[in-house]
N, C-alpha and C positions, 0 to 999 in steps of 0.2 A: 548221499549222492552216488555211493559206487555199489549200493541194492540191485539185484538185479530184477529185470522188467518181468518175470513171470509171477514173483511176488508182487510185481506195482499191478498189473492188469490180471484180472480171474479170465480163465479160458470160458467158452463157449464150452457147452455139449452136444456138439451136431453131430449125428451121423453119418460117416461119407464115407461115400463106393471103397471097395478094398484098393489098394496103392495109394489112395489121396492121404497123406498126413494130417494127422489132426491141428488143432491149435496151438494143444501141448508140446505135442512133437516139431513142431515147425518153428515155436519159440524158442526149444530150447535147442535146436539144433542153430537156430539163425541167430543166440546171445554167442553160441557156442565161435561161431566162426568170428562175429563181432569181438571178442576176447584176445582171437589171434591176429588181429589188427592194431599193433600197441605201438606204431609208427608211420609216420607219412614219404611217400617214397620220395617225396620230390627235394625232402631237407636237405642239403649236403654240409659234411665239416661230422652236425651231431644228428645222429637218423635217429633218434629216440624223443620220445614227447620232452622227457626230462630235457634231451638237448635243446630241445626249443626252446623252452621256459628259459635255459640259461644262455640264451643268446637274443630270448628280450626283454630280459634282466638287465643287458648290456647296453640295452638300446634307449634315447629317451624316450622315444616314441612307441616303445613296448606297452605298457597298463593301456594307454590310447586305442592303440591297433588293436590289441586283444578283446576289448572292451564292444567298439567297434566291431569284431568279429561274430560275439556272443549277440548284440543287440541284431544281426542280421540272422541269425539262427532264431533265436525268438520271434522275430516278423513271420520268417519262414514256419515259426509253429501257426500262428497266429492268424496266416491264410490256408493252409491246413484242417487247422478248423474250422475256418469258416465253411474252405470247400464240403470240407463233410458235412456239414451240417446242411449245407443248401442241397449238397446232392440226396441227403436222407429225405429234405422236403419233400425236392421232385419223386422222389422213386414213391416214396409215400401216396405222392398222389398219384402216381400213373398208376401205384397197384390199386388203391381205391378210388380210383376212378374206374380202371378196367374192374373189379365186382361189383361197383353200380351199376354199372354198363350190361354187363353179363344177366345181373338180378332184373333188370326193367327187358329185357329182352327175353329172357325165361318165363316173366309174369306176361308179357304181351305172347308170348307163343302158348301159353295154357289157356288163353281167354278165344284165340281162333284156332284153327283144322290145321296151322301149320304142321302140327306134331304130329298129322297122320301121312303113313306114306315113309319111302324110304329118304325122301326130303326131311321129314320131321324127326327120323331118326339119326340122319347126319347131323344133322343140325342141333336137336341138342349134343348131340356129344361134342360138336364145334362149339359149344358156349361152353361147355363142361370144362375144355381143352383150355380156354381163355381164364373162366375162372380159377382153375390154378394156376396156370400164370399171376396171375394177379395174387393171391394167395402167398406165391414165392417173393411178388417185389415188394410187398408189405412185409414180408417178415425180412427181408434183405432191406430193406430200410432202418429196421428194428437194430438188425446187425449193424448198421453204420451209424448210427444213432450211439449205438453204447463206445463203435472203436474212436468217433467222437468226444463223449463224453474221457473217456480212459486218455486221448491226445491232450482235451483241455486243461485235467487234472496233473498231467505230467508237465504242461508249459506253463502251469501256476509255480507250482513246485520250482522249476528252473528260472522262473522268471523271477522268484525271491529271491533265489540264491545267488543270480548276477545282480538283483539291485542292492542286496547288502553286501556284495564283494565290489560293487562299485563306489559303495558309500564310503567302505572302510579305508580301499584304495585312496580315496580323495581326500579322506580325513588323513593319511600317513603323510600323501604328498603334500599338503599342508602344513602337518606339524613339522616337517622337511625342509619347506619354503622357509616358513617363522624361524627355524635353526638357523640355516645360513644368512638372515638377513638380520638377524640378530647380532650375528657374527660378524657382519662386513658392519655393522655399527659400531660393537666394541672396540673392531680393528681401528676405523676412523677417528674417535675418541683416545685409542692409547695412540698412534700417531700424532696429532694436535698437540699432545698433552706434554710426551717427548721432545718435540720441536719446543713447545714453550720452555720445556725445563732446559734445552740447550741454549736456549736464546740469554735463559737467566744466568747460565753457567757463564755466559760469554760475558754479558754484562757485568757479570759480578767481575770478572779480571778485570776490566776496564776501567771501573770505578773504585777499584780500591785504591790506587797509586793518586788519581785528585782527589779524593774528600779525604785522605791523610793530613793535609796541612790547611784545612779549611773548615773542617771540622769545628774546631777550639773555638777560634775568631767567630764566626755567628752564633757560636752558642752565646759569649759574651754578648756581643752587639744586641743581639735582641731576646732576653733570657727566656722570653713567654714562647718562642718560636719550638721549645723545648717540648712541648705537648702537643705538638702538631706536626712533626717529622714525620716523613712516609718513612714506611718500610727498609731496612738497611736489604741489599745485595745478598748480603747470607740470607738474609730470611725469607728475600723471595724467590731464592735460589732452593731453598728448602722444602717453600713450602710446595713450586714446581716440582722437586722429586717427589715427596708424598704422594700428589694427585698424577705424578706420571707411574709410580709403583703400586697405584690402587686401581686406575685404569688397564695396566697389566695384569696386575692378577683379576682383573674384571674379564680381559682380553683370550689369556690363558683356558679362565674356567670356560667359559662360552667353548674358544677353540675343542674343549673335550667333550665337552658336550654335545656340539654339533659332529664332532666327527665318529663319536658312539652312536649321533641316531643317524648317520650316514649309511656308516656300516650297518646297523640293523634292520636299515630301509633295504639299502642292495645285495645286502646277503640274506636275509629271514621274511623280513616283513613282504617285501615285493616279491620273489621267487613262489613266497607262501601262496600270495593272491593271484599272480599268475596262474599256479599251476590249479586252482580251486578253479579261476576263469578259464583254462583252458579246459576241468574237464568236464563243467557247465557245459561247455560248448560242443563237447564230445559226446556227452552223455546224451545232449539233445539229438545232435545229429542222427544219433544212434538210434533214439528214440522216434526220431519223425522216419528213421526206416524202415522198423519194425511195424510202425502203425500204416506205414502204406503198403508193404509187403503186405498184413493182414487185408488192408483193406483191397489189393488185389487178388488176392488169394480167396474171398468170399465173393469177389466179382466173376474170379472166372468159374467158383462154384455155381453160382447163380445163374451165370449165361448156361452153363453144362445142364443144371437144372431144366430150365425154359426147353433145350433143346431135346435132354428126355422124355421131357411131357411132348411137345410139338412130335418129334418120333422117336416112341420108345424102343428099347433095344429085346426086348421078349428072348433075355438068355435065356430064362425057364423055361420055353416052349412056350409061350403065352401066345394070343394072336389080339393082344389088344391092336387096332391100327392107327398108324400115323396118320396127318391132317390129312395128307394130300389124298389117302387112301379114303377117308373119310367123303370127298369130293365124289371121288370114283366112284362110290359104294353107291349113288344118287341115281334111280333111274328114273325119267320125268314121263316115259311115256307110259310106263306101269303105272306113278301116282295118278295120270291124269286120266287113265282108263277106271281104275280104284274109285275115284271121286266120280265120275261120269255115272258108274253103276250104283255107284248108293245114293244118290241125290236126283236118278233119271226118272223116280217110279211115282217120285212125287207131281210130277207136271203134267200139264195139259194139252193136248193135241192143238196146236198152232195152226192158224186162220190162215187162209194163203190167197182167201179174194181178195180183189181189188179196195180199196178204202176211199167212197167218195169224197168229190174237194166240199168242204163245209165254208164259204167265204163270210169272214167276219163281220159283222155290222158295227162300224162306227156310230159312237155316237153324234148328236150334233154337236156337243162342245169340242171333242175331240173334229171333228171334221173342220167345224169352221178355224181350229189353230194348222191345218194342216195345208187347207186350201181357204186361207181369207179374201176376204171380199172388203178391200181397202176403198173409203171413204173420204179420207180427210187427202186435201191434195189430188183427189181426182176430179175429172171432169165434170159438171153436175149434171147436165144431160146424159153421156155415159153413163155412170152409176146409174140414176132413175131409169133409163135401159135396159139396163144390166141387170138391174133388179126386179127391173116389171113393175116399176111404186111409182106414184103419181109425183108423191110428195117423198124429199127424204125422210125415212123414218126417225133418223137422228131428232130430226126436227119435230115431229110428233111426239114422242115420247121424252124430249127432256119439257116441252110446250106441257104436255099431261102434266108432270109432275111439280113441276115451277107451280102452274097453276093451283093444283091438287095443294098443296106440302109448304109452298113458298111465298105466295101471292100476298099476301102482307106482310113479308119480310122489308124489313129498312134497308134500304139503299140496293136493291135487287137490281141483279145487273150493273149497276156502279161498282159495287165491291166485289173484288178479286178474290179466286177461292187458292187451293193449294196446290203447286204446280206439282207436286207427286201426283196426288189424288185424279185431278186433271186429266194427266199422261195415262193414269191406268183407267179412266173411264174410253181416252181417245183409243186403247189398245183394245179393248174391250168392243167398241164401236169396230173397231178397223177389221177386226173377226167376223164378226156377223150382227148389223142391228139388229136384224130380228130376235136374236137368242137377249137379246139384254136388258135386264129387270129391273128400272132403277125404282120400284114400290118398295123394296126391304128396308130393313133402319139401317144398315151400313151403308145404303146408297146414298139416303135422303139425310144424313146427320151434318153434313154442310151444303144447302143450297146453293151456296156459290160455287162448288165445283160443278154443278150441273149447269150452269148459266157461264162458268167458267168454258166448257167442255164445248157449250152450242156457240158460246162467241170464237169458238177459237177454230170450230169447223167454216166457218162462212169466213174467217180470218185465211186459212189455208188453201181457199177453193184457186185450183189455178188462175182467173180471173174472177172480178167480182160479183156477187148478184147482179149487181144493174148490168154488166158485160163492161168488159175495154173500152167497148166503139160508141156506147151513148151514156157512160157516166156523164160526161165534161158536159152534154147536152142538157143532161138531167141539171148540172151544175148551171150551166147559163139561164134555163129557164126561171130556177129556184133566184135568182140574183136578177130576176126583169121586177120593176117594182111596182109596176101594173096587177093586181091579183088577178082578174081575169083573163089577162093575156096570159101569165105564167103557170094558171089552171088549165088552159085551151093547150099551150105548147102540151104541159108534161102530158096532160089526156093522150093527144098526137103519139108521143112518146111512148105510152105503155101499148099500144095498139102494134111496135115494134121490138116490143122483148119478145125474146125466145119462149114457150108455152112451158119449159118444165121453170124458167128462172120467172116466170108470171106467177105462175102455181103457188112457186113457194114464197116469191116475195106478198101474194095477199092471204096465205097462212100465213106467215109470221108477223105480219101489220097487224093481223084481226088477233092474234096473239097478245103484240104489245098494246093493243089499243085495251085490251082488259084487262094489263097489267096497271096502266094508265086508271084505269077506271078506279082503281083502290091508292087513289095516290096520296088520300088524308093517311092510312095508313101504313107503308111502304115510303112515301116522300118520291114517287118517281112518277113525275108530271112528263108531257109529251117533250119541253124543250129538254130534261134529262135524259128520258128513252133518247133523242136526236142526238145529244152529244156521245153518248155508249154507240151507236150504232151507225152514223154517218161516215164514219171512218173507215167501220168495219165492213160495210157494203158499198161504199164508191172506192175506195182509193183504190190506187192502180198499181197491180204489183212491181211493175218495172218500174215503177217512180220511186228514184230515190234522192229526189228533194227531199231534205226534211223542213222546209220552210216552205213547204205548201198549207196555206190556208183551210185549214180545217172546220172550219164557221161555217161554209156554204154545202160543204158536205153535209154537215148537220142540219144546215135548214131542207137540202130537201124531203129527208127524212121528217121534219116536225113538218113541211107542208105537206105532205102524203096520209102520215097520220091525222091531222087536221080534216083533211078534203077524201079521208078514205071513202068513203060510199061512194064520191063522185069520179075519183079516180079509177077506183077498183067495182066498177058498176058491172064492165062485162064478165062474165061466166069463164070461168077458163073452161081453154079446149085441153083436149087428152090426145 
């Protein structure tokens, strides 16, 4: 414990500027001065360490306090080391980090032209500058790394040496304890023991003067009583002194015992362990200042470092230059004239006519998502206007394909296709009918979304085919139960639709009448076709009965179909 620390820790061999003290030299000047510190100034009565020890030797709260003192000197090693150690991390990585930094920036500036030019010349030597910086905080991590390792090996060391002078301490106060309670045991016992033998003494005078004449007479009277008498007064006056003179000299030995290991507890044994904990606690102190001394001492080498590299001091006449000179040294209209002239002789005489406008051609599909020609939900005479078409084309081309693709499909038109499928043929439609192909196998691989698609445009039409203003007519005709009256009305009747809602209502009759035609196949006879489609060409948008009678709608649809030739006799106009 009282080796001193230039033998516990091996110096460095750094090289440093002339006036800087080596390692050597700084330790043993700073044990040197630590040596002449062999007292604390604030004791009064005894200023010497020794005084201290003996005045808490004195104390009972002395081995506690001191003990106490040591275990906070050890903590204090403890986050010590830690700090060092975390701060050797950081510096480690700042230093490598900064020559990875340096390296990826030196490799990116040899791959382009930075490096030409008095730019590429500052420049590297600005990363030159960096990487030894970086260079320095790695090897000064190194450094803190070992004054580290050197701190945790000395608080190992110290931190045995208090926990076996706190062991030993605890085992003396101990055997200490067990002394004097030993003792106040003894004591109790020859006490008791005493009192009894007095109480026997007392007894005994008392009873000697009655059992003198009483004696004789019961021995006679009952002669067997003879082998059953207790104890006479003397004998148990006797045999109380024996056990009151064994308990004494029990009492005695104890007493010397305990006051031998008294004395050797507060004059040897405690003073001993005291002063071993006190210079634990010394040595450490001592030692956690030397290790931060050093570790200050290589910090402000280190910064000194950085700051020679960043700007050097050129005693010898050198002209190596500082950073900031490095900056200055940069002239940008030289490099930009430099790169101008080696790079000019490559190029080619620039066009300086006009550049006619070239306007782009959309195509059609793009044209029709940009400006659609919406269908469903507009007017139907509009549209066929709008369009310049006799007939919706919707209605041609899903009529083509049903026919073509579907015409003996089961339950055609009754069954409902997929309302995704549906929506993207309606958006498709809503684009441009003409652009719309439904002959491919993606189109045609559920015919009920195309039957889906045409029910659901005449579903949407702002008003119905038949119009607002003569469905209900259509409806009362269809419900006279005269057949030739009710053929004569609706005749009447068609002679007043509108020519584009003529048009397409005897297209798509002449349609379903040849869907009709395959109905062993398919299963869709005319009263079928009526019930799919009376609903969807009379009813009236604003009606929101839902207990409107749907059966008459239906029949006049199956009486049109029925009497087509004679209904639909005249020619539509255009």
């Amino acid at each position: 414990m009282s080796a001193t620390y230039e033998s516990q820790y091996p110096q460095d061999d750094h090289n440093y500027p002339e006036g800087v003290p080596s390692d050597s030299e700084y330790s043993q000047e700073f044990h040197n001065q630590s040596i002449e510190r062999d007292h604390y100034p604030d004791i009064t009565h005894e200023e010497t360490l020794d005084g201290l020890v003996e005045m808490l030797a004195n104390l009972d709260c002395g081995l506690p306090l001191l003990l106490d003192k040591t275990k906070l000197c050890m903590l204090s090693y403890k986050d010590l080391v830690l700090f060092l150690k975390k701060r050797a991390m950081l510096e480690e990585e700042y230093g490598k980090g900064m020559l990875k930094l340096t390296q990826q920036i030196a490799k990116s500036a040899e791959k382009s032209d930075i490096k030409v030019g008095t730019f590429g010349d500052s420049w590297g030597n600005f990363i030159k500058y960096h990487e030894a910086i970086g260079e320095n905080r790695v090897k000064f991590a190194s450094t803190i790394n070992e004054v580290g390792d050197n701190l945790s090996a000395a608080y190992k060391e110290h931190e045995k040496s208090r926990r076996q002078l706190k062991e030993n301490g605890l085992k003396l106060q101990k055997h200490l304890h067990e002394a004097e309670s030993n003792l106040e045991k003894a004591k109790i016992k020859y006490s008791m023991q005493s009192e009894e033998w007095e109480h026997a003494i007392l007894k005994k005078g008392s009873d000697s003067i009655r059992q003198k004449g009483t004696s004789i007479t019961k021995s006679v009277a009952k002669p067997m009583n003879i082998f059953k008498q207790n104890k006479s007064s003397d004998q148990v006056e006797e045999d109380a002194r024996q056990k009151a003179n064994t308990y004494n000299e029990n009492y005695k030995s104890q007493l010397a015992y305990t006051n031998k290991t008294r004395h050797e507890y507060h004059t040897v044994e405690l003073p001993r362990i005291l002063k071993s904990l006190k210079d634990v606690a010394y040595e450490a102190v001592i030692s956690i200042q030397y290790h931060l001394a050093k570790y200050a001492f290589h910090l402000e080498s280190t910064i000194l470092e950085d700051g020679i590299i960043i700007a050097p001091l050129n005693e010898d006449g050198g002209s190596v230059p500082d950073l900031r000179s490095l900056v200055d040294q940069i002239d940008s209209e030289a490099d930009l004239k430099d790169y101008i002239r080696k790079r000019s002789t490559s190029g080619n005489r620039v066009e300086k006519s006009e550049i006619p406008y070239n306007e782009y051609a959309l195509s059609a599909a793009a044209n029709s998502i940009i400006n659609p020609r919406n269908i469903f939900g507009v007017d139907l005479a509009y549209q066929l206007d709008r369009d310049h078409e006799p007939i919706p084309p919707i209605l041609l081309k899903c009529a083509e394909a049903i026919e073509r693709f579907g015409i003996n499909s089961t339950g055609i038109y009754r069954i409902s296709g997929t309302i995704i499928q549906i929506q993207k043929f309606r958006t498709l439609f809503n684009r441009d009918s003409s652009q719309v192909d439904l002959s491919s196998d993606d189109k045609i691989g559920d015919i009920n979304n195309i039957t889906g698609v045409l029910k659901l445009y005449f579903r949407e039409l702002p008003e119905p085919l038949f119009t607002a203003s003569m469905a209900n007519e259509f409806i009362n005709a269809a419900m006279v139960m005269d057949e030739m009256q009710c053929l004569s009305t609706m005749s009447q009747l068609m002679n007043y639709l509108p020519p584009p809602n003529y048009r397409t209502m005897r297209y798509l009759f002449a349609h379903l009448l040849r869907i009709q035609a395959n109905q062993a196949r398919n299963m869709m006879s005319i009263q079928n076709l009526a019930i799919v489609f009376g609903p969807t060409l009379l009813a009236n948008r604003q009606d929101k009965d839902i207990n409107v009678d749907m059966s008459y709608q239906s029949k006049v649809v199956e009486v049109m179909l029925e009497n087509f030739q004679y209904l639909f006799a005249r020619e539509p106009t255009h």
